[in-house]
TIRO-2110 file (N, C-alpha, C; in Angstrom, 1 decimal):
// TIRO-2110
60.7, 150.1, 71.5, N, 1, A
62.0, 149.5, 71.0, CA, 1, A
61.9, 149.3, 69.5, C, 1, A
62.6, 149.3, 68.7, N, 2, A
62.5, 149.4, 67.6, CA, 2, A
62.6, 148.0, 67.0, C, 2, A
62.3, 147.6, 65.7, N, 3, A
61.8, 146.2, 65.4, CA, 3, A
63.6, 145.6, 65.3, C, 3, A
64.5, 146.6, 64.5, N, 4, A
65.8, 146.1, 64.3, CA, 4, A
66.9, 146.4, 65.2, C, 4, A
66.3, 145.9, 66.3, N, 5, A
67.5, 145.6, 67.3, CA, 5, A
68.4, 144.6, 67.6, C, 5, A
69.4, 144.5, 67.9, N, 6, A
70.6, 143.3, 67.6, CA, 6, A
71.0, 143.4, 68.8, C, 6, A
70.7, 142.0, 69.9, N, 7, A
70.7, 142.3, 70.8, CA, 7, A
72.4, 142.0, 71.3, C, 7, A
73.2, 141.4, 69.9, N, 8, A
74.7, 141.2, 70.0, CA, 8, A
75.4, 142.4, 70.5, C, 8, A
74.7, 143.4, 70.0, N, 9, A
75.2, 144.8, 69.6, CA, 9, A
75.9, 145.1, 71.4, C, 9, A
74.7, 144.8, 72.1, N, 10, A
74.7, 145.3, 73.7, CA, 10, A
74.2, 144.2, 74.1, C, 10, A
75.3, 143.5, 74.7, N, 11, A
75.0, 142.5, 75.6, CA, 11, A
74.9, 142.7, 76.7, C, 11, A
73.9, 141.6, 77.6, N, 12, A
73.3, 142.1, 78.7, CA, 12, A
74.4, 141.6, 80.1, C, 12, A
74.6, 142.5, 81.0, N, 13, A
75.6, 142.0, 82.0, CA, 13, A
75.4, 140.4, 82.8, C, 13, A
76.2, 140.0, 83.6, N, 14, A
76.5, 139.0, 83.7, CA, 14, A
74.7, 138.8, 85.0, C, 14, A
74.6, 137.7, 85.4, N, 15, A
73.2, 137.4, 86.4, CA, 15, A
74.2, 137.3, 87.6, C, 15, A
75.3, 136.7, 87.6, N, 16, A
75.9, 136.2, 88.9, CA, 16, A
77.4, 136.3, 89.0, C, 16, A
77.7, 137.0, 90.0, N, 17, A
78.7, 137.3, 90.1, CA, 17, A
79.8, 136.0, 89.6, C, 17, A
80.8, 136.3, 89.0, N, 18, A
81.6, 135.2, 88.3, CA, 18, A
82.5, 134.5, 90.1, C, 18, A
82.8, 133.3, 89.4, N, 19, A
83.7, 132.8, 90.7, CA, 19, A
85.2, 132.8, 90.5, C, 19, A
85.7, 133.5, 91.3, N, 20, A
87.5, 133.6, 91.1, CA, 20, A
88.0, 132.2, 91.1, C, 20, A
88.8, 131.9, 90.0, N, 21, A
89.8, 130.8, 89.9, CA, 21, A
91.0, 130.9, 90.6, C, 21, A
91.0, 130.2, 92.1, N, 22, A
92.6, 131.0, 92.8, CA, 22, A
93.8, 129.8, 91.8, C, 22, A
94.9, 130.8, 91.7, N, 23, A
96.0, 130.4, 91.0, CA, 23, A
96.8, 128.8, 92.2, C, 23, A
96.6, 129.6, 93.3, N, 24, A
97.5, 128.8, 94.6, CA, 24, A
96.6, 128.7, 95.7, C, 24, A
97.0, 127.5, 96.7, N, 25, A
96.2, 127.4, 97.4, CA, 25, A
96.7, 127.6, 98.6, C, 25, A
98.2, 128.8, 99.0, N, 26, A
98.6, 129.7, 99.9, CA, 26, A
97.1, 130.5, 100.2, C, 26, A
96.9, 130.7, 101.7, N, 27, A
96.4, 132.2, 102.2, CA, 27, A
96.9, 133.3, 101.7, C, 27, A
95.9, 133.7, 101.8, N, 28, A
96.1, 135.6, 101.6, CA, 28, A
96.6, 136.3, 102.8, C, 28, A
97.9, 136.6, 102.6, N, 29, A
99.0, 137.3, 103.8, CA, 29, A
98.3, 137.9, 104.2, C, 29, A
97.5, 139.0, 103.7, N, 30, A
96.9, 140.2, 104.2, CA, 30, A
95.9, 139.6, 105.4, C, 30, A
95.2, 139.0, 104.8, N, 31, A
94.3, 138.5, 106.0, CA, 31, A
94.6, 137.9, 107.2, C, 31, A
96.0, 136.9, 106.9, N, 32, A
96.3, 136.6, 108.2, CA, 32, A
97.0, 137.4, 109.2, C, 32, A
97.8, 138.6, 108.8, N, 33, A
98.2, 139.9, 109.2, CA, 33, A
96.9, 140.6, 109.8, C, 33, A
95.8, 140.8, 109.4, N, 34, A
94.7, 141.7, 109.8, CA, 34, A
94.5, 140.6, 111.0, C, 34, A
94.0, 139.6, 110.8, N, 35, A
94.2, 138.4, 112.2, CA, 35, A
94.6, 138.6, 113.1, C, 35, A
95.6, 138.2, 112.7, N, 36, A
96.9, 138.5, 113.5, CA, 36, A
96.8, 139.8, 114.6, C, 36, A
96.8, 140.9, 113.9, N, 37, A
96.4, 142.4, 114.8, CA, 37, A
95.3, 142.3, 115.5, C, 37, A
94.2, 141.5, 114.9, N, 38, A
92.7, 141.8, 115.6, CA, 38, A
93.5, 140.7, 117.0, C, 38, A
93.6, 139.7, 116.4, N, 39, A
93.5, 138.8, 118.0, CA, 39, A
94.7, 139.2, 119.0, C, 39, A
96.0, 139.9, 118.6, N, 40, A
96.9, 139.8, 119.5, CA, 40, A
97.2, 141.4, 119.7, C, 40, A
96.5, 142.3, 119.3, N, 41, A
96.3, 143.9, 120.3, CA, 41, A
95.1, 144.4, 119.8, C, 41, A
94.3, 144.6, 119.0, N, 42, A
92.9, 145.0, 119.3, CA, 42, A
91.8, 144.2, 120.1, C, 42, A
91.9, 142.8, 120.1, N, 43, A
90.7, 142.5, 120.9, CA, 43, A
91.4, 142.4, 122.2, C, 43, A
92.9, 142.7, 122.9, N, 44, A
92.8, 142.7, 124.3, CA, 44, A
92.6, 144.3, 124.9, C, 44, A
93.4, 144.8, 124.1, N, 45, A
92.9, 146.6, 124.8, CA, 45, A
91.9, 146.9, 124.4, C, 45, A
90.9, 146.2, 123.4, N, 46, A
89.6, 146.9, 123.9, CA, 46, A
89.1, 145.9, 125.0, C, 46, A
89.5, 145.0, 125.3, N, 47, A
88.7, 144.3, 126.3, CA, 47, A
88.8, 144.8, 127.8, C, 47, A
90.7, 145.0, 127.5, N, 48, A
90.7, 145.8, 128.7, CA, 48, A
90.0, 147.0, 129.2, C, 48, A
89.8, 147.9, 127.9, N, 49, A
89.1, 149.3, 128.0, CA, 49, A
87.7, 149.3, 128.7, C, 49, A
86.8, 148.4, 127.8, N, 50, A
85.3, 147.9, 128.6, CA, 50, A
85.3, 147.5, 129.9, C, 50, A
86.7, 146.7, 130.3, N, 51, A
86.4, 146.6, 131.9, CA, 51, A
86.8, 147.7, 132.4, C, 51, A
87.6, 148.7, 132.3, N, 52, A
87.9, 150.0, 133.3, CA, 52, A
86.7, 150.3, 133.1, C, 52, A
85.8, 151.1, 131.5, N, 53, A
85.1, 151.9, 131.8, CA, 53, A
84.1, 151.0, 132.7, C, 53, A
83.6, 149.7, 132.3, N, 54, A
83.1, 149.2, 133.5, CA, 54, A
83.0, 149.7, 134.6, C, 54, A
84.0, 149.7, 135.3, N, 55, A
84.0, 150.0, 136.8, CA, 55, A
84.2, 151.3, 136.9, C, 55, A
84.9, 152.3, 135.9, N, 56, A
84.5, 153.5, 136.4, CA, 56, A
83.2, 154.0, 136.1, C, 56, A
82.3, 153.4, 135.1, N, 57, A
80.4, 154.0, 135.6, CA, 57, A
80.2, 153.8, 136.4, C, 57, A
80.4, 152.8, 137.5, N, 58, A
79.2, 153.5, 138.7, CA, 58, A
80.2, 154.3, 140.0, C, 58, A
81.4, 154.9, 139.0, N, 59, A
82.3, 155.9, 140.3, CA, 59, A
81.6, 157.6, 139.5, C, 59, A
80.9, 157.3, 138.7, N, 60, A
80.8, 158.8, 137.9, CA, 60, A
80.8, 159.6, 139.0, C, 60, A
81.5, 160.6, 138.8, N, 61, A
81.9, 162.1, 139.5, CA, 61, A
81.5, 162.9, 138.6, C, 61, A
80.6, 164.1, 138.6, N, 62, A
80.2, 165.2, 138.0, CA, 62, A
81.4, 166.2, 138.6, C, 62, A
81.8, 166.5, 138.0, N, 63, A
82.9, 168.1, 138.4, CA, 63, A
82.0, 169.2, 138.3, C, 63, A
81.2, 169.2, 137.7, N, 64, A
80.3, 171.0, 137.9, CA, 64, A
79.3, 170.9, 139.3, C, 64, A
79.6, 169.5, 140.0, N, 65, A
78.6, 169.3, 141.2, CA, 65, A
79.8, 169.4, 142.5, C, 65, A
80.6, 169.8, 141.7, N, 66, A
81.8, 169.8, 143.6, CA, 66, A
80.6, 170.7, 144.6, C, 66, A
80.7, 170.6, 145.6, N, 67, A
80.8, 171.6, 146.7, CA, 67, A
81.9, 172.2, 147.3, C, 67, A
81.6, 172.8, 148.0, N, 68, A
82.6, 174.0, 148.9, CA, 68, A
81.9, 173.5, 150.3, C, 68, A
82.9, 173.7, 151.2, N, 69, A
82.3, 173.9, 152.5, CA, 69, A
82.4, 175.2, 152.5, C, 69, A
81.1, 175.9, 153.8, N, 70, A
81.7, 177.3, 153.7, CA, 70, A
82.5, 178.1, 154.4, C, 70, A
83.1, 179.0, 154.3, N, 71, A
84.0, 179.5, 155.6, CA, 71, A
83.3, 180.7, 155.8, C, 71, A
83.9, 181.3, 156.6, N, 72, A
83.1, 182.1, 157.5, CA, 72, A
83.5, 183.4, 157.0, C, 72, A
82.6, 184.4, 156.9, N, 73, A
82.8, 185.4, 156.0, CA, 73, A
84.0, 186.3, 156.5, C, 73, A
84.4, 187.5, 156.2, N, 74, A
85.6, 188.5, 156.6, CA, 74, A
85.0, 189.2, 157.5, C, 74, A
83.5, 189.4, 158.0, N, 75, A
83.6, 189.6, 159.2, CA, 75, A
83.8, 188.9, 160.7, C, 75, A
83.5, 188.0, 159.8, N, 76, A
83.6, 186.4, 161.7, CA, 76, A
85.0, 186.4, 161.7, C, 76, A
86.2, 186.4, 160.8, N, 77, A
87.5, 186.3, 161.1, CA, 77, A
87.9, 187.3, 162.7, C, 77, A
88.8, 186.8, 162.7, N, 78, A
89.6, 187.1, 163.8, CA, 78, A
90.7, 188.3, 163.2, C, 78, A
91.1, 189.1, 163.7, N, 79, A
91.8, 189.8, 163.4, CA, 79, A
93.3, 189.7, 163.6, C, 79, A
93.9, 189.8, 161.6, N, 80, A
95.5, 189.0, 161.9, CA, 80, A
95.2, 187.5, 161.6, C, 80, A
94.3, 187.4, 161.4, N, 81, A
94.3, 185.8, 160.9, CA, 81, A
94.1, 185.6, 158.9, C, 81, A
95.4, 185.6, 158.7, N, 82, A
95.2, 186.1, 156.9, CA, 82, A
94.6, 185.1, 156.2, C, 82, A
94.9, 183.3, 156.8, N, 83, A
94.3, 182.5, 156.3, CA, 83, A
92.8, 182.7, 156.1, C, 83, A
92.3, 183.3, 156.9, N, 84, A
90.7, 183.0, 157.1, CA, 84, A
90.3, 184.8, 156.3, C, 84, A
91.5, 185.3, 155.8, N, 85, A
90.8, 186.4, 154.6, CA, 85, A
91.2, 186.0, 154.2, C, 85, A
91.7, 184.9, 153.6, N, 86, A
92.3, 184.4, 152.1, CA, 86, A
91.1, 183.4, 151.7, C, 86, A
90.8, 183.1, 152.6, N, 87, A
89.6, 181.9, 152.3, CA, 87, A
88.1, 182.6, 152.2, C, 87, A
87.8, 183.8, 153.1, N, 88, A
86.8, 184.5, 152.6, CA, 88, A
87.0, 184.7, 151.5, C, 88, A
87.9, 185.7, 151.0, N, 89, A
88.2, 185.9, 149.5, CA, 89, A
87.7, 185.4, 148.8, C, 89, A
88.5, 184.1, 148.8, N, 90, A
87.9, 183.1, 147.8, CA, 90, A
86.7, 182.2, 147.5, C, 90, A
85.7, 182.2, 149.1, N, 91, A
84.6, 182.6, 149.1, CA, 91, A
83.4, 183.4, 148.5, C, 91, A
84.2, 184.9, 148.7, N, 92, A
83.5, 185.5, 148.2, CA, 92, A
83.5, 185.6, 146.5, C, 92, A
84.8, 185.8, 146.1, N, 93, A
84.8, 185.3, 144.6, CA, 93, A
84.0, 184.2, 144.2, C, 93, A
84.0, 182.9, 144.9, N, 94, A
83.5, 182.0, 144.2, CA, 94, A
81.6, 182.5, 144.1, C, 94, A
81.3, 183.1, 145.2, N, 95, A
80.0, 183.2, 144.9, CA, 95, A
80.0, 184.2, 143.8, C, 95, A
80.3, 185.4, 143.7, N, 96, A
80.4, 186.1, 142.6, CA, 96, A
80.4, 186.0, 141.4, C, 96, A
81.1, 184.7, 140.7, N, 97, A
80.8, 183.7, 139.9, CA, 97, A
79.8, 183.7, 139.2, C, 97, A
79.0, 182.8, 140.8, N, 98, A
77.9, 181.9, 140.8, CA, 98, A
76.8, 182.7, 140.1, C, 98, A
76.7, 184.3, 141.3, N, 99, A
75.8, 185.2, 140.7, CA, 99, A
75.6, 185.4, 139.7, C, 99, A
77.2, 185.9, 139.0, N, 100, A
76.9, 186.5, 137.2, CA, 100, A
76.0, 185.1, 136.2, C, 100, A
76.8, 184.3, 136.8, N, 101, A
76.0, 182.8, 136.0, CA, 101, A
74.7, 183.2, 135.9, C, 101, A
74.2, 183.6, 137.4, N, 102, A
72.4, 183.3, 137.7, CA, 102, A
72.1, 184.6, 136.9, C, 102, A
72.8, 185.5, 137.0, N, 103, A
72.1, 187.0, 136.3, CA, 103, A
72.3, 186.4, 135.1, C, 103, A
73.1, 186.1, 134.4, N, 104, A
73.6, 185.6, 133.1, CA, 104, A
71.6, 184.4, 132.6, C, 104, A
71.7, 183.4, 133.3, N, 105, A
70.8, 182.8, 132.7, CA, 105, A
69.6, 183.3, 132.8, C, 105, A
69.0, 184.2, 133.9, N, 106, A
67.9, 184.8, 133.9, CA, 106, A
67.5, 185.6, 133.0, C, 106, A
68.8, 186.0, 132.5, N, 107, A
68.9, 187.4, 131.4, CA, 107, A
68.3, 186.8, 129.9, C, 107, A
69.1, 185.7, 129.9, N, 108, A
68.5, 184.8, 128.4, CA, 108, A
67.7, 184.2, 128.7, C, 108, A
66.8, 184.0, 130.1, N, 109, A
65.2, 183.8, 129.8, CA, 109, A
64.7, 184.8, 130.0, C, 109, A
65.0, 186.0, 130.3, N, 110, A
64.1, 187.4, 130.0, CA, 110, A
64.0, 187.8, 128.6, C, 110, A
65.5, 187.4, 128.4, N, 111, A
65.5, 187.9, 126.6, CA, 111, A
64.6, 186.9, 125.7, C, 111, A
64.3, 185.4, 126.3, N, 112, A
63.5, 184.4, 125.5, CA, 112, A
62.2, 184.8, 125.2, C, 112, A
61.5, 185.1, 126.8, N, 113, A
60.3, 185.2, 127.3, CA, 113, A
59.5, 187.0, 126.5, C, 113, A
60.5, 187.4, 126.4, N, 114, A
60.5, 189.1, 125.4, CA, 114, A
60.2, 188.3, 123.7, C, 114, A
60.9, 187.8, 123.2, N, 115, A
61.1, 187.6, 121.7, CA, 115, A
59.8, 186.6, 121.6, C, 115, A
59.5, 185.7, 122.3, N, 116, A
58.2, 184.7, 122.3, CA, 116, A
57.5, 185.5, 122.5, C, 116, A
56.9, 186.5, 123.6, N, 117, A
55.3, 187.4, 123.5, CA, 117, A
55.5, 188.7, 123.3, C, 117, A
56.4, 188.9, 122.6, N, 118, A
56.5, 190.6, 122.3, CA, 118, A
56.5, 191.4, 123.3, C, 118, A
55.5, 192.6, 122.3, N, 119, A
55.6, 193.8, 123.7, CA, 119, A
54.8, 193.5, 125.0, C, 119, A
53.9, 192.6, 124.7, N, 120, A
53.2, 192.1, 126.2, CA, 120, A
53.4, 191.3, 127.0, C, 120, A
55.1, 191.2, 127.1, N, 121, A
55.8, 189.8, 127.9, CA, 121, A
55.4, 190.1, 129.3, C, 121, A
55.4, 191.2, 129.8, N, 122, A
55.1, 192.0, 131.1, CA, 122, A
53.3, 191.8, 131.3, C, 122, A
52.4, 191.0, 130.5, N, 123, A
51.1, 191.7, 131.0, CA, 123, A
51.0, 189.5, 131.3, C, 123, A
51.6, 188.7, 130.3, N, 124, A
51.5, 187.6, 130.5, CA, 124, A
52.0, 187.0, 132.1, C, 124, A
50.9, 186.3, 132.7, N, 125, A
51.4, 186.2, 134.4, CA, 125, A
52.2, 184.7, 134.3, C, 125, A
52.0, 184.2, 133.3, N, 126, A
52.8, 183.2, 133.5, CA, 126, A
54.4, 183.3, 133.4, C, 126, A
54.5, 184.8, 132.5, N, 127, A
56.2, 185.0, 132.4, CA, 127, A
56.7, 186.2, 133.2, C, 127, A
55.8, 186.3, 134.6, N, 128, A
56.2, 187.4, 135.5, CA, 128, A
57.5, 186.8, 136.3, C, 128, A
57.3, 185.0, 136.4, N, 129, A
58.5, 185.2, 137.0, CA, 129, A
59.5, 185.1, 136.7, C, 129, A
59.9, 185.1, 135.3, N, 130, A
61.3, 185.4, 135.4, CA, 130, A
61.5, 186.8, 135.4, C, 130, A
60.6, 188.0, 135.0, N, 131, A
61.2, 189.0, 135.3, CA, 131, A
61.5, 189.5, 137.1, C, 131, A
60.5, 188.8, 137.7, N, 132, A
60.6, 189.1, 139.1, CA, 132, A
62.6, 188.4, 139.3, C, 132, A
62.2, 186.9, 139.0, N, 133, A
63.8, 186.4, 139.3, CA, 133, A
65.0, 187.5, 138.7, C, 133, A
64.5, 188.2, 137.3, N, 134, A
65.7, 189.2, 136.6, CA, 134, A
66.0, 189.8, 138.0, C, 134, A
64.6, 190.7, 138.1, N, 135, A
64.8, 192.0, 139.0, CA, 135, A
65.6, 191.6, 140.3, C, 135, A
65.4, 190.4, 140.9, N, 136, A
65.8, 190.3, 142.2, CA, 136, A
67.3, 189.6, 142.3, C, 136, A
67.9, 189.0, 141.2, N, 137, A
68.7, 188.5, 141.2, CA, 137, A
69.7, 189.5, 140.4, C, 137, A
69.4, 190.7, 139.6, N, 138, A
69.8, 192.1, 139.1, CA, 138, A
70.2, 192.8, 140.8, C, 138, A
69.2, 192.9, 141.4, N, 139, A
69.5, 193.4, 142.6, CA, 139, A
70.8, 193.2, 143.7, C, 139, A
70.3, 192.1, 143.8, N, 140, A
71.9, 191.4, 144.6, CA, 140, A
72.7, 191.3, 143.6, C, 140, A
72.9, 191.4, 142.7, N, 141, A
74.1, 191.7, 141.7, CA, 141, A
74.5, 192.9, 142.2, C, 141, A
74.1, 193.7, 142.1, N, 142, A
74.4, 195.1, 142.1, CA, 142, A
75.0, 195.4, 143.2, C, 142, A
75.2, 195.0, 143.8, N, 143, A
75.6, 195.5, 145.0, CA, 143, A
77.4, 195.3, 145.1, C, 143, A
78.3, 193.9, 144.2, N, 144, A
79.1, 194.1, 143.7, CA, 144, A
79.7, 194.5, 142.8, C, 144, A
78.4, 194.9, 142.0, N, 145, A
78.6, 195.5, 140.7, CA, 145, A
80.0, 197.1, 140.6, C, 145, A
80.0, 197.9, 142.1, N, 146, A
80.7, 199.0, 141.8, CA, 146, A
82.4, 199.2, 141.7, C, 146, A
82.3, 197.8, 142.2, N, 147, A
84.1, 197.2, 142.2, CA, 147, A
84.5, 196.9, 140.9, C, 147, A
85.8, 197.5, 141.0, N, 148, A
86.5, 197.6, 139.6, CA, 148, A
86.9, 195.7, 139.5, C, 148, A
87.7, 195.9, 138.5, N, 149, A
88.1, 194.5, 138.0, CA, 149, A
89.1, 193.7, 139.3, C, 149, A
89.8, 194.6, 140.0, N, 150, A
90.4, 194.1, 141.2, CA, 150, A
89.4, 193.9, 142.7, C, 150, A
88.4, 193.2, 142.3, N, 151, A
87.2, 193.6, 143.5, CA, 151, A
87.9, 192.9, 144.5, C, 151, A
87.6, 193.1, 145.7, N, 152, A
88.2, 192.5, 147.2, CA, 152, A
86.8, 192.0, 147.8, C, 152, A
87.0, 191.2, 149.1, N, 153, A
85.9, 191.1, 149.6, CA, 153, A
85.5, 192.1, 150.9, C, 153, A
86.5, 192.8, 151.0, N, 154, A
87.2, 193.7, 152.0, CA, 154, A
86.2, 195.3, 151.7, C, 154, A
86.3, 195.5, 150.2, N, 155, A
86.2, 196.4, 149.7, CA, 155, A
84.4, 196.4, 149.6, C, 155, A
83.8, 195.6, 149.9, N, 156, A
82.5, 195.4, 149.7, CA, 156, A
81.9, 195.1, 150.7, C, 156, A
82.2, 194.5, 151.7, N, 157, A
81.5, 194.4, 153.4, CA, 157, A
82.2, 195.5, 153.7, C, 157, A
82.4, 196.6, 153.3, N, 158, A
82.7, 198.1, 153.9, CA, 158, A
84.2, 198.4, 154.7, C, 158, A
END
């Protein structure tokens, strides 16, 4: 620092925040308005909110966990009974679904289990079985595989 510095020049800021001189000794509207809101509709709807979600945690319902009962395929039907091919149908659709899903995930752990050991994913025994699950779960694929986009269940049990 240099010997001729004037420390008038640059004064040093304040140590403590200064204290406001209020003019009036009214409240501040604003605040009693923000009050106001908190106590007479934010703290009862959320209070109400915590008690629903309350009681609806221990109703949790998973929707990707529905079941189906099953019906009985298009050959157990009775003949002339269109309810019970409407409900195969949609039977058999729903598993068809289910399949591409399974082929679908096996497929991106074959494709995982390929990119992690290269060309020798096939010689590692620990990653035979997803190719065995590919192959076998490719397999029973296929078998719907030859129906067009309008597939039936009719058209596939022969």
């Amino acid at each position: 620092m240099p010997s001729d510095y004037d420390k008038d020049a640059y004064p040093e800021p304040p140590r403590q925040t200064p204290i406001v001189d209020k003019q009036t000794t009214l409240p501040n509207p604003a605040l009693i308005l923000t009050k106001l809101f908190y106590y007479s509709v934010d703290l009862p709807v959320t209070t109400f909110r915590e008690l629903v979600e309350g009681i609806h945690s221990g109703n949790k319902y998973n929707y990707y966990h529905q079941k189906f009962r099953r019906v009985p395929e298009l050959t157990e039907c009775t003949e002339g009974d269109y309810t019970c091919y409407y409900e195969a149908e949609m039977q058999w659709r729903r598993d068809h679904k289910v399949d591409q899903e399974i082929v679908k995930v096996v497929q991106e752990r074959l494709r995982a289990c390929q990119q992690r050991e290269g060309t020798s994913y096939h010689q590692n025994s620990i990653w035979i079985t997803p190719i065995y699950w590919y192959h076998s779960a490719a397999e029973g694929y296929i078998r719907g595989e030859d129906l067009q986009i309008y597939s039936r269940v009719h058209l596939c049990n022969g």
